[in-house]
N, C-alpha and C positions, 0 to 999 in steps of 0.2 A: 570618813571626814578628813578634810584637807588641816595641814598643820596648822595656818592661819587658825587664832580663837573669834568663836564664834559668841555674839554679845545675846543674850536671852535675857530680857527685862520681865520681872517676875514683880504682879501685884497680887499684895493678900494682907488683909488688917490684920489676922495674926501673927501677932509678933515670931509666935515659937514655929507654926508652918512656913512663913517668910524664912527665916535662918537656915531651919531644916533645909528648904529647897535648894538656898543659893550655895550651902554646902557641898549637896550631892550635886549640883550642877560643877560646882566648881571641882570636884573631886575628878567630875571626866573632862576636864577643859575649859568647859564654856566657860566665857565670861560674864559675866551679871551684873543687871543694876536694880536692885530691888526700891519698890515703894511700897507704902501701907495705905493709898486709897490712888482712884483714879484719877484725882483731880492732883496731886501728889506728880502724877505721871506726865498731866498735860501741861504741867509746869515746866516742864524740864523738855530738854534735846534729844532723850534717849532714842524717843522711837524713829528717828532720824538714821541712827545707826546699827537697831536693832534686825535680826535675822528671823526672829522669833519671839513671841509674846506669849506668857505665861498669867492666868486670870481668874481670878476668884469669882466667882459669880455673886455671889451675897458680897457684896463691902456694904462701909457706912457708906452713904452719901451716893454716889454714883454707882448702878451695879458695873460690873465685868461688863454684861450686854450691852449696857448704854454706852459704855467705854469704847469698843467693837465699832457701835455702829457710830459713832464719832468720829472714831479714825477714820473709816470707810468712806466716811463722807467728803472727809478731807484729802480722800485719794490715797490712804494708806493700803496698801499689798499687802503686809508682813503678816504672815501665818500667824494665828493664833490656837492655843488649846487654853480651852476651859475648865477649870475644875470647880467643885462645890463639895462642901457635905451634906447639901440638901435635896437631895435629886426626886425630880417627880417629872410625869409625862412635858408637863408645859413648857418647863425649865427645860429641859433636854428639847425640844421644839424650838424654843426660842435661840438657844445657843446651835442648835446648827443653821436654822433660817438668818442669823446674826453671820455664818462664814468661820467656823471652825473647822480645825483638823483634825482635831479629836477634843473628847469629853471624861474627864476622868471623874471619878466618883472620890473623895476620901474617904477613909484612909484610901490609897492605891500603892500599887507597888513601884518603888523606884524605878522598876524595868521599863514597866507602861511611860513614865513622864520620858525616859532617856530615851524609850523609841520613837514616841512622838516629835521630840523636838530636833532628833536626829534625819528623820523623815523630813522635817521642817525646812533644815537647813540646810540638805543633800538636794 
């Protein structure tokens, strides 16, 4: 990874997975802008400048997916990985047919999210 920090926008309504991530992200560089739903995200300028998208699949309100195929719509690139803690065959269907890089199940291990997003951004 090049020195330049790389901006990874991480959505998840929970609070305490939200903190967790943007820590360990922050611990190896990246830089972060976290929201707690998606509509939180399309408010804002983030995905503008982001490298990498980080995404709950269950939120309130908007899932992850819908989030996905929104951007898409609007011409957004930027990689995303999904995560959930409720994985079932459809769910995993839909988030790779939506344009994912990867699919993490929680809990997961810190390794999987850094190499995902590492991949991401390389």
């Amino acid at each position: 990874m090049s020195m330049q920090r790389k901006l990874v926008v991480v959505v998840d309504d929970d609070r305490s997975m939200l903190r967790g991530v943007e820590r360990l992200l922050n611990a190896y560089g990246f830089e972060t802008a976290v929201f707690s739903s998606a509509e939180a995200l399309l408010y804002s300028s983030a995905t503008v400048e982001a490298t990498c998208l980080v995404l709950d699949i269950h939120l309130g309100g908007m899932s992850g997916i819908e989030l996905r195929r929104r951007l898409a719509a609007d011409g957004s690139t930027v990689p995303v990985i999904f995560m959930t803690a409720f994985d079932d065959e459809i769910t995993h269907r839909e988030a790779v047919e939506a344009g994912c890089i990867a699919y993490l199940q929680k809990p997961f291990q810190a390794q999987s999210l850094i190499g995902a997003i590492k991949n991401a951004v390389n």
